[in-house]
PyMOL Python script that loads the backbone (N, CA, C, O; Angstrom):
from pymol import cmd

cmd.read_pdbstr("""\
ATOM      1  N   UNK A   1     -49.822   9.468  38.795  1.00  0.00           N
ATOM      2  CA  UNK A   1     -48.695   8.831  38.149  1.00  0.00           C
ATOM      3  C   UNK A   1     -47.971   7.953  39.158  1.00  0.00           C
ATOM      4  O   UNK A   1     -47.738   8.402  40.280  1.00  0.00           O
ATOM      5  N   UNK A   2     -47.543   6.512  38.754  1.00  0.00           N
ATOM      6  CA  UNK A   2     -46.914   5.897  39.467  1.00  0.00           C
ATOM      7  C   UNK A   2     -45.233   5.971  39.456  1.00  0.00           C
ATOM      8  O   UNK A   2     -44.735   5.930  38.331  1.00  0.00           O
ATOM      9  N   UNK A   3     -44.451   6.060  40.423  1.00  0.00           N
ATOM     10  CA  UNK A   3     -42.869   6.224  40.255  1.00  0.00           C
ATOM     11  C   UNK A   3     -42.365   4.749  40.854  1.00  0.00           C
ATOM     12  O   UNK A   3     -42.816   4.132  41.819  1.00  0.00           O
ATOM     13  N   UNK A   4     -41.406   4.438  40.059  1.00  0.00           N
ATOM     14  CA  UNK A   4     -41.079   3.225  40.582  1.00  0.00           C
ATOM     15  C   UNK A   4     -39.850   3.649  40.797  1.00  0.00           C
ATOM     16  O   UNK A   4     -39.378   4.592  40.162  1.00  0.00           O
ATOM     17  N   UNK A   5     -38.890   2.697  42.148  1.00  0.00           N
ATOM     18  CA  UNK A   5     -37.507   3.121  41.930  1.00  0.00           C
ATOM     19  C   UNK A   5     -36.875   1.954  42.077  1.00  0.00           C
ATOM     20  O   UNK A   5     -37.310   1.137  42.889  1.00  0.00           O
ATOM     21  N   UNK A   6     -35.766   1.692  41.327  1.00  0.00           N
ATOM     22  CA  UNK A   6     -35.015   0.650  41.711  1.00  0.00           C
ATOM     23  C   UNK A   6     -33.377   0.738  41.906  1.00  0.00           C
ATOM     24  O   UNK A   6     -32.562   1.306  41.178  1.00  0.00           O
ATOM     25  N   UNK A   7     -33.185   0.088  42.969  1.00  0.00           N
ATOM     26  CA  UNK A   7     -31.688   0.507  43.607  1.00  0.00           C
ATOM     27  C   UNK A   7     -30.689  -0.907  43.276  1.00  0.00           C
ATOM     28  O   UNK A   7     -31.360  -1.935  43.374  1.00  0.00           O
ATOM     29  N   UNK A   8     -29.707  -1.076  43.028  1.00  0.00           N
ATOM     30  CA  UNK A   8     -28.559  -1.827  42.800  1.00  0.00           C
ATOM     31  C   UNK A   8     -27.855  -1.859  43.922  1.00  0.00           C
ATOM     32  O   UNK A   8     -27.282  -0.807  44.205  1.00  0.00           O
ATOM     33  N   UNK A   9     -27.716  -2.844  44.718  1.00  0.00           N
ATOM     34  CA  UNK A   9     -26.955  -2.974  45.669  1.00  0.00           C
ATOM     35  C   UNK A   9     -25.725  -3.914  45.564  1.00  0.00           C
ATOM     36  O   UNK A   9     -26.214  -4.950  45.113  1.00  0.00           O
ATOM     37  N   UNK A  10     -24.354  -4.123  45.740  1.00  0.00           N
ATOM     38  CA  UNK A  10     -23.271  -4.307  45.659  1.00  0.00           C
ATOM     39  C   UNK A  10     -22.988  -4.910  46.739  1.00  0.00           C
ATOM     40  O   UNK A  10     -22.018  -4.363  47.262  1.00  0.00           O
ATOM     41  N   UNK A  11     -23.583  -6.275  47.670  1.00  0.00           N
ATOM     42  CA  UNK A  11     -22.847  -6.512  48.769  1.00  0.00           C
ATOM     43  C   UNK A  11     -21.620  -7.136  48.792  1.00  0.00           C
ATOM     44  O   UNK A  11     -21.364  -7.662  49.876  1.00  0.00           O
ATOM     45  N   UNK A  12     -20.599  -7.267  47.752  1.00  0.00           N
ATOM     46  CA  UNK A  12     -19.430  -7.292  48.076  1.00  0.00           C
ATOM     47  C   UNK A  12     -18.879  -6.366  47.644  1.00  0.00           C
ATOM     48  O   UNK A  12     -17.760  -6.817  47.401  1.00  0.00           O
ATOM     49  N   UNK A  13     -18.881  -5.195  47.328  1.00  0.00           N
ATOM     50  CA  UNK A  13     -18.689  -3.993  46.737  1.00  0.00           C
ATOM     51  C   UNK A  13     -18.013  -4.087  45.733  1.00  0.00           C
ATOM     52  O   UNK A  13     -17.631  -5.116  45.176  1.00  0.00           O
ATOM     53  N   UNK A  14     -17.821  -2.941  45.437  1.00  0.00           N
ATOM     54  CA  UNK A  14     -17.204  -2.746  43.667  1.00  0.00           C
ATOM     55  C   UNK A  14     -15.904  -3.163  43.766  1.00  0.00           C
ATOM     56  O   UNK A  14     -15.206  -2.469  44.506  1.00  0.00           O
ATOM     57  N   UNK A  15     -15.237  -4.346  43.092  1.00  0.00           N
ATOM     58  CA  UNK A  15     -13.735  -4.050  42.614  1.00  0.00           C
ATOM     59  C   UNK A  15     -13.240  -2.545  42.349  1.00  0.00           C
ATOM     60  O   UNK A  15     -13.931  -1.569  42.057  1.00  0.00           O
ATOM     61  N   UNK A  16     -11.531  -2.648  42.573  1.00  0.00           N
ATOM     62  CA  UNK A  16     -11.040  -1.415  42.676  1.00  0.00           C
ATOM     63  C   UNK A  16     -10.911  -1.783  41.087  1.00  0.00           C
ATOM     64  O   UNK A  16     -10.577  -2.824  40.520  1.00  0.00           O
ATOM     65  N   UNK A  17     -11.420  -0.170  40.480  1.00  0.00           N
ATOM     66  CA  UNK A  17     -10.922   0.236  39.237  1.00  0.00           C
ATOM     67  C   UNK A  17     -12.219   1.559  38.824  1.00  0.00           C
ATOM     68  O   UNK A  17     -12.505   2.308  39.758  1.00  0.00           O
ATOM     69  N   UNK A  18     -12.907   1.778  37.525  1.00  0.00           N
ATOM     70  CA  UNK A  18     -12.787   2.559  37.486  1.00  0.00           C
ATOM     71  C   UNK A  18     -14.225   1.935  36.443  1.00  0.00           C
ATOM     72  O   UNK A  18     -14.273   1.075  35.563  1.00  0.00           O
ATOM     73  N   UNK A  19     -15.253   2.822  37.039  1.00  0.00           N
ATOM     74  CA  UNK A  19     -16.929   2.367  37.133  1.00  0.00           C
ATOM     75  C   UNK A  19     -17.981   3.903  36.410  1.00  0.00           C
ATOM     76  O   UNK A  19     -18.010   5.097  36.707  1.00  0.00           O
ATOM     77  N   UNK A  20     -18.541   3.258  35.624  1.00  0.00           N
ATOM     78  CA  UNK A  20     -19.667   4.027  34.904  1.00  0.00           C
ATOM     79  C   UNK A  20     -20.992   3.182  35.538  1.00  0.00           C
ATOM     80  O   UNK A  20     -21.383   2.017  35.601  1.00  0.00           O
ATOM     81  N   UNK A  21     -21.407   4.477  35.951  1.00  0.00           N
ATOM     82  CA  UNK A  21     -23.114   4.209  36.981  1.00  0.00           C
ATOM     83  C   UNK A  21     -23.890   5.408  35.933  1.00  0.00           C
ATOM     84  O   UNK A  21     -23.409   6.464  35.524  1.00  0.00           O
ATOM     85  N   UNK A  22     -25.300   4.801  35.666  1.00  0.00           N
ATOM     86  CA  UNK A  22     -26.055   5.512  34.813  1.00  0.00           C
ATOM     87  C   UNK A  22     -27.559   5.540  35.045  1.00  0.00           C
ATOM     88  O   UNK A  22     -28.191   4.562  34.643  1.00  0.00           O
ATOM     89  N   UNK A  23     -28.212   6.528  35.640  1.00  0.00           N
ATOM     90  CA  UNK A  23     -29.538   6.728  35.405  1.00  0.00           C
ATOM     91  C   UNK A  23     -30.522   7.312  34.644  1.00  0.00           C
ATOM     92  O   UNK A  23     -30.468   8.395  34.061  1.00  0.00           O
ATOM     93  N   UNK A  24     -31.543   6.417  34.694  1.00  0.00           N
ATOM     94  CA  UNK A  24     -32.277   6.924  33.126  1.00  0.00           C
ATOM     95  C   UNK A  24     -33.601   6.929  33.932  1.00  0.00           C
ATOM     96  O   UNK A  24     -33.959   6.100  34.768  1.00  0.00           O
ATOM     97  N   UNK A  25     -34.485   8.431  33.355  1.00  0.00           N
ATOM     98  CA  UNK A  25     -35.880   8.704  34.094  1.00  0.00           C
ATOM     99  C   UNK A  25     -36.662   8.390  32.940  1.00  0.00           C
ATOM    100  O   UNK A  25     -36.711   9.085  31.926  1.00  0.00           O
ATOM    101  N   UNK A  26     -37.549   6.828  33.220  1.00  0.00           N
ATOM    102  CA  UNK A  26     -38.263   6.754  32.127  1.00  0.00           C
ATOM    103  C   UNK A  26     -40.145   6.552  32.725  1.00  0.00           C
ATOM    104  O   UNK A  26     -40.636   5.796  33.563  1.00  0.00           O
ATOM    105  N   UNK A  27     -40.566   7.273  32.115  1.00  0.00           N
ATOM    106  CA  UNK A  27     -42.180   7.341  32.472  1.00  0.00           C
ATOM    107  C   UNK A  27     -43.222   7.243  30.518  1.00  0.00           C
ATOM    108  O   UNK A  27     -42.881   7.382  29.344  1.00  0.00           O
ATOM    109  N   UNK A  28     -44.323   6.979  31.150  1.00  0.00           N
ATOM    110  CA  UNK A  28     -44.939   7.156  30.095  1.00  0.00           C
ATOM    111  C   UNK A  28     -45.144   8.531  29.357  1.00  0.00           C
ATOM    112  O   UNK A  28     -44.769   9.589  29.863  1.00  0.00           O
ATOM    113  N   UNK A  29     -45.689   8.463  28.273  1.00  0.00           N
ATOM    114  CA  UNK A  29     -45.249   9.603  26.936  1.00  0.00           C
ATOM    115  C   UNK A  29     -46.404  10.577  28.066  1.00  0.00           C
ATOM    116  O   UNK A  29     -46.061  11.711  28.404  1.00  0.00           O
ATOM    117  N   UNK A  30     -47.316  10.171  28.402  1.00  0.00           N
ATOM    118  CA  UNK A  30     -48.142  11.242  28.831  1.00  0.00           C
ATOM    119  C   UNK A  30     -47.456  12.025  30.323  1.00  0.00           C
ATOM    120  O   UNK A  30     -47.610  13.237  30.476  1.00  0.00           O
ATOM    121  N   UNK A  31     -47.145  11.678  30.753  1.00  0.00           N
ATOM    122  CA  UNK A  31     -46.303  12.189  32.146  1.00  0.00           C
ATOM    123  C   UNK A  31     -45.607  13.035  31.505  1.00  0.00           C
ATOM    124  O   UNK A  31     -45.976  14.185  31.742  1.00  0.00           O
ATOM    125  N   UNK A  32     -44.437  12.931  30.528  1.00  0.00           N
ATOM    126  CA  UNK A  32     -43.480  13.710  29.932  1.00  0.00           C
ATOM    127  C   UNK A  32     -44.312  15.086  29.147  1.00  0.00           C
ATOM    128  O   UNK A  32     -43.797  16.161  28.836  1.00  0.00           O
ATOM    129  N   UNK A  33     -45.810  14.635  28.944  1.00  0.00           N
ATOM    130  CA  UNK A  33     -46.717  15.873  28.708  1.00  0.00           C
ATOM    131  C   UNK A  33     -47.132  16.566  29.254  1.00  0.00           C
ATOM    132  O   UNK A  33     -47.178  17.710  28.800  1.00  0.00           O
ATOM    133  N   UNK A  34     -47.731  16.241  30.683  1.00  0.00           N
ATOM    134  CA  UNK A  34     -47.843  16.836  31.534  1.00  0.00           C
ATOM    135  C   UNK A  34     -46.929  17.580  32.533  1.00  0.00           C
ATOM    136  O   UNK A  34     -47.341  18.569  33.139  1.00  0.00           O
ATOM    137  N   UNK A  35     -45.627  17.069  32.701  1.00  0.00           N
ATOM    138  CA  UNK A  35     -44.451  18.090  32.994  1.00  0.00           C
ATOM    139  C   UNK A  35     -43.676  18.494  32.022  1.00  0.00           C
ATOM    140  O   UNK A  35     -42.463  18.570  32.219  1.00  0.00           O
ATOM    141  N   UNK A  36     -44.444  18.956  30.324  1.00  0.00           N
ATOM    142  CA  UNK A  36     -44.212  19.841  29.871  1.00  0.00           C
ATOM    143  C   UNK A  36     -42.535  19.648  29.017  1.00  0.00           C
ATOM    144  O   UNK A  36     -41.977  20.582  28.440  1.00  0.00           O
ATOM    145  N   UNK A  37     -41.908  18.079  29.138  1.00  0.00           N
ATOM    146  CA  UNK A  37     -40.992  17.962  28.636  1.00  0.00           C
ATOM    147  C   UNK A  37     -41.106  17.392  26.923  1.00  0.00           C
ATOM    148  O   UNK A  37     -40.220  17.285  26.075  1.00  0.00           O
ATOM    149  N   UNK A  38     -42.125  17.189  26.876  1.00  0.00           N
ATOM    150  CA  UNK A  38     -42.706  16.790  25.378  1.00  0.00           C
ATOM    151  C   UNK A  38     -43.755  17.979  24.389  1.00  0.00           C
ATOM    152  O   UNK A  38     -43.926  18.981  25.083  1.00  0.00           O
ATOM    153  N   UNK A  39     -44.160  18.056  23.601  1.00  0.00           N
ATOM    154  CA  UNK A  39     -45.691  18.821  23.368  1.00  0.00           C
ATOM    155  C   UNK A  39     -46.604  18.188  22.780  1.00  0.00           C
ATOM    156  O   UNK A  39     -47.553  18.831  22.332  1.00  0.00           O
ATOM    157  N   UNK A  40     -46.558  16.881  22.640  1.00  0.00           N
ATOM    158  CA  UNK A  40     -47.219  15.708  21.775  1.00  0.00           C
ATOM    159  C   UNK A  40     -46.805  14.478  22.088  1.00  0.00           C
ATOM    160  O   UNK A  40     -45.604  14.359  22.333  1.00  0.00           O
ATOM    161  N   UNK A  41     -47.764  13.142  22.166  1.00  0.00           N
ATOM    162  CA  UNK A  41     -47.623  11.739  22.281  1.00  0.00           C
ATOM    163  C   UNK A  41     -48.584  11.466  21.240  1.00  0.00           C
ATOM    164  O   UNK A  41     -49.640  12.033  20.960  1.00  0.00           O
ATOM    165  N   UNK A  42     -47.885  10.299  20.634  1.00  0.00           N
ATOM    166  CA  UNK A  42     -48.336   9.548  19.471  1.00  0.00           C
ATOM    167  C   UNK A  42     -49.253   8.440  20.083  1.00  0.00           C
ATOM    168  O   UNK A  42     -50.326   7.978  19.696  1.00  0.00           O
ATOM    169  N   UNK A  43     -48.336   8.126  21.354  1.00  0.00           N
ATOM    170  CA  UNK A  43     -48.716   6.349  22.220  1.00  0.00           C
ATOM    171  C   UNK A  43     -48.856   7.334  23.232  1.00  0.00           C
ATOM    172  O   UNK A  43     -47.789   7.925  23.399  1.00  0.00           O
ATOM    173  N   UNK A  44     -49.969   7.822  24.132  1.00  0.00           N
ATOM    174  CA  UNK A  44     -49.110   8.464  25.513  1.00  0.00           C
ATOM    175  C   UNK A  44     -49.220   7.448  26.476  1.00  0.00           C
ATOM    176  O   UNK A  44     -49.641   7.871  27.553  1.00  0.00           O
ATOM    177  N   UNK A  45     -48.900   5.849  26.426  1.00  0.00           N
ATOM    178  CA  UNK A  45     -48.762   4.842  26.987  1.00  0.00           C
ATOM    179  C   UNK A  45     -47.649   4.147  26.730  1.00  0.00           C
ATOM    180  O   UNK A  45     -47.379   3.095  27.310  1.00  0.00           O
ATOM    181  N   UNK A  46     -46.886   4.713  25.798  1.00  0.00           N
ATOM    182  CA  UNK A  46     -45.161   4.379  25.762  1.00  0.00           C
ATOM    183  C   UNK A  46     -44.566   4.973  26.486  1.00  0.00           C
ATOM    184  O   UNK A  46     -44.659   6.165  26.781  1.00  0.00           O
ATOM    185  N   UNK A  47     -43.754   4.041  26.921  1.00  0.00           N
ATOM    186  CA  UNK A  47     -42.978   4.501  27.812  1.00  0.00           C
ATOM    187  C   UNK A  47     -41.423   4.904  27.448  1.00  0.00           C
ATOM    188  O   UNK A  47     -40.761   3.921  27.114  1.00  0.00           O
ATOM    189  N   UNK A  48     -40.724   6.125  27.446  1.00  0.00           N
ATOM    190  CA  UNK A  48     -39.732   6.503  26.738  1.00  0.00           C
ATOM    191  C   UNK A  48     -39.004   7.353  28.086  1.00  0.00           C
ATOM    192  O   UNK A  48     -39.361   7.498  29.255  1.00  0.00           O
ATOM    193  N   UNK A  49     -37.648   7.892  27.197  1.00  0.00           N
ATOM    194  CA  UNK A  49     -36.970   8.286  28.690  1.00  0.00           C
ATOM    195  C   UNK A  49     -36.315   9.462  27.791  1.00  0.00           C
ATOM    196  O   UNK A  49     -35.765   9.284  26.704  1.00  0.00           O
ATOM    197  N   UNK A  50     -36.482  10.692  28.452  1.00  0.00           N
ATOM    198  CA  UNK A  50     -36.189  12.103  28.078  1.00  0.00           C
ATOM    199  C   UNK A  50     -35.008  12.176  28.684  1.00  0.00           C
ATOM    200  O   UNK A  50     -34.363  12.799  27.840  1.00  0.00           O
ATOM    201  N   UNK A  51     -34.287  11.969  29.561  1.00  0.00           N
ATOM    202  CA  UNK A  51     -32.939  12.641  30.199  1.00  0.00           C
ATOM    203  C   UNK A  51     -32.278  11.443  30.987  1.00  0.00           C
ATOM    204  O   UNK A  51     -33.036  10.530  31.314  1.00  0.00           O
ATOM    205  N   UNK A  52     -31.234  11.371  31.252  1.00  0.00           N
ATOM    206  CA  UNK A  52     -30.295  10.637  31.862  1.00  0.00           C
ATOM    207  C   UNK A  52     -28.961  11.417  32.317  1.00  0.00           C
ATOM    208  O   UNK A  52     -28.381  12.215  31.582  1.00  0.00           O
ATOM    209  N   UNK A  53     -28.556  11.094  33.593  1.00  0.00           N
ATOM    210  CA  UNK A  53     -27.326  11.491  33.986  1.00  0.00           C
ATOM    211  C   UNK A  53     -26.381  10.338  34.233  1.00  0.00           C
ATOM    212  O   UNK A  53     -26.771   9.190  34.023  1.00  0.00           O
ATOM    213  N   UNK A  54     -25.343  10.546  34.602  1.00  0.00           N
ATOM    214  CA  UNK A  54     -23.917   9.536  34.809  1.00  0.00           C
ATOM    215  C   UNK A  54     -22.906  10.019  35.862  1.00  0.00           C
ATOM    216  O   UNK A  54     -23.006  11.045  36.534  1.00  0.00           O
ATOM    217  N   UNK A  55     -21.872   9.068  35.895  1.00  0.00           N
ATOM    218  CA  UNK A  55     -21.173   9.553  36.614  1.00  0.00           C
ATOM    219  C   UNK A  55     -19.781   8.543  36.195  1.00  0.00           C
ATOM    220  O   UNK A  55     -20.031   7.338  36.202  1.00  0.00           O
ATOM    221  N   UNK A  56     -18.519   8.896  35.878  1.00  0.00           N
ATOM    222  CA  UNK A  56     -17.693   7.614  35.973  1.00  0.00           C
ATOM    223  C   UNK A  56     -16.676   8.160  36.564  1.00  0.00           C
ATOM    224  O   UNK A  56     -16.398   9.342  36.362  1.00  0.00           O
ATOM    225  N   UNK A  57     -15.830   7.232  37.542  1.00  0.00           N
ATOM    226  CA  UNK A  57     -15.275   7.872  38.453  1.00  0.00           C
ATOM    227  C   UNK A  57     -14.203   6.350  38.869  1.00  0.00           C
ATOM    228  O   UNK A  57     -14.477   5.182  38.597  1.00  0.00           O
ATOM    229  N   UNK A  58     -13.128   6.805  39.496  1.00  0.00           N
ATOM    230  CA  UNK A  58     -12.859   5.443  39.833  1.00  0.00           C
ATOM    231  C   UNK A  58     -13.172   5.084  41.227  1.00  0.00           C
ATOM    232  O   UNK A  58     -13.771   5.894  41.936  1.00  0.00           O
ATOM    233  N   UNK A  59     -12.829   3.985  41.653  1.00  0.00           N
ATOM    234  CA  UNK A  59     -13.191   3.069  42.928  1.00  0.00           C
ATOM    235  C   UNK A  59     -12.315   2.649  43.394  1.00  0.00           C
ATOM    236  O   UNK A  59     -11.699   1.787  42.767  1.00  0.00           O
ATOM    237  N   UNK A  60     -11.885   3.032  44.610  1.00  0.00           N
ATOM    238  CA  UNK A  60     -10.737   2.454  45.483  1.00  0.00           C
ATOM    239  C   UNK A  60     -10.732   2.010  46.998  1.00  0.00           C
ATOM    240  O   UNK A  60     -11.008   2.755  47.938  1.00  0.00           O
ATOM    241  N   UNK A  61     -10.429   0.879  47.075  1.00  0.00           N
ATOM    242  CA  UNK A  61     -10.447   0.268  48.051  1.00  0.00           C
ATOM    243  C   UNK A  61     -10.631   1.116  49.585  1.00  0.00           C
ATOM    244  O   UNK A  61     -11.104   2.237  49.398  1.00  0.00           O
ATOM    245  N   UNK A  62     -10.364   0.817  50.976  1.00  0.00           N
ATOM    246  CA  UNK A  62     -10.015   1.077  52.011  1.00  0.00           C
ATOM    247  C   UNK A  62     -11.214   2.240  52.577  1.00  0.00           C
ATOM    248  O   UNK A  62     -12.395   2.208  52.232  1.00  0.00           O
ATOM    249  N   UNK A  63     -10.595   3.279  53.539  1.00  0.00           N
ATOM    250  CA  UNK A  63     -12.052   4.278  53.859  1.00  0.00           C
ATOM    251  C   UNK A  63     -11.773   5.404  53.247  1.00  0.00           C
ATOM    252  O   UNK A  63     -10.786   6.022  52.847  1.00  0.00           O
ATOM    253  N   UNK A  64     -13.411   5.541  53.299  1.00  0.00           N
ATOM    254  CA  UNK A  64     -13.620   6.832  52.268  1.00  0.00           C
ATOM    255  C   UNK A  64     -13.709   8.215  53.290  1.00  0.00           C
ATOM    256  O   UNK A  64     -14.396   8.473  54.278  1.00  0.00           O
ATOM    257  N   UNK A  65     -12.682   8.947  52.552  1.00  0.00           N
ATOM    258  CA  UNK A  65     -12.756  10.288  53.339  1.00  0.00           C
ATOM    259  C   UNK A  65     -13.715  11.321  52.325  1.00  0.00           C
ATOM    260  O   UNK A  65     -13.682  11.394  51.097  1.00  0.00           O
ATOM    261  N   UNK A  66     -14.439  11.967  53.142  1.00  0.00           N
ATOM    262  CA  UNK A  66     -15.680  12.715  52.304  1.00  0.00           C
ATOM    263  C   UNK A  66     -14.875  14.248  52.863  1.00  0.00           C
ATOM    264  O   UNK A  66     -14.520  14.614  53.984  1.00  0.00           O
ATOM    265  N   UNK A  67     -14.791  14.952  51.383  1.00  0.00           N
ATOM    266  CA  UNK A  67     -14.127  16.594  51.510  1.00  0.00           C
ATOM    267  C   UNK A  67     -14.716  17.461  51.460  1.00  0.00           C
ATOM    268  O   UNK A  67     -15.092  17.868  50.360  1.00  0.00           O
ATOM    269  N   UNK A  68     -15.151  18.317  52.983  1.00  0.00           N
ATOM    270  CA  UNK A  68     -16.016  19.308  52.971  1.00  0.00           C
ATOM    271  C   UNK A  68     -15.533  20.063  52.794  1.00  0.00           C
ATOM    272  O   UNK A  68     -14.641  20.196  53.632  1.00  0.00           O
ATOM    273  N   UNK A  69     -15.554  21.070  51.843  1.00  0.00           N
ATOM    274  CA  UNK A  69     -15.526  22.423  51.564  1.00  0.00           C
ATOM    275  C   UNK A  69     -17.238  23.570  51.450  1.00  0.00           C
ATOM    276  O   UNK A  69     -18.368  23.486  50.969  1.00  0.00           O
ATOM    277  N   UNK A  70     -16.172  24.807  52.461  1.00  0.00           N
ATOM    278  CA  UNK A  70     -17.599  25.476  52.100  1.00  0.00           C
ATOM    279  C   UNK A  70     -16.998  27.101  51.536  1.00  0.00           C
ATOM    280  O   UNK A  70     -16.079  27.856  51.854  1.00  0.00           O
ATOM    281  N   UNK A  71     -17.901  27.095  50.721  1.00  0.00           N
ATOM    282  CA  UNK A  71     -17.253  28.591  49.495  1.00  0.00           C
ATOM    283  C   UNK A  71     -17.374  29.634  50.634  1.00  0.00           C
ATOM    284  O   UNK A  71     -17.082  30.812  50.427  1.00  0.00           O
TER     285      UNK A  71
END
""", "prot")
cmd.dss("prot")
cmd.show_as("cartoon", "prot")
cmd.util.cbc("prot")
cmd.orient("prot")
């Protein structure tokens, strides 16, 4: 199976405000059979997308402080 990835890069970065970023895992119908997320392909050469995550969050200027916490 081939994975392709593609990244979005921002070289003047994001305006400050408040941003929805969205990824979608899309492979052909037969891949999604073989890891068992399907139990049947009609096309198993369509390519369709079983799951997606997100994130929206806002965006603010200046440096970013990253908050480690450990439980």
């Amino acid at each position: 199976m081939n994975c392709e990835w593609f990244v979005h890069e921002f070289p003047e970065g994001l305006p400050v405000g408040r941003h929805a970023l969205w990824a979608f895992w899309e492979a052909p119908c037969s891949a999604w059979l073989d890891y068992g997320f399907t139990d049947s392909c009609e096309d198993p050469n369509e390519v369709t997308s079983r799951f997606a995550s997100g994130v929206d969050s806002p965006w603010e200027s200046g440096e970013v402080i990253w908050d480690i916490r450990q439980d």
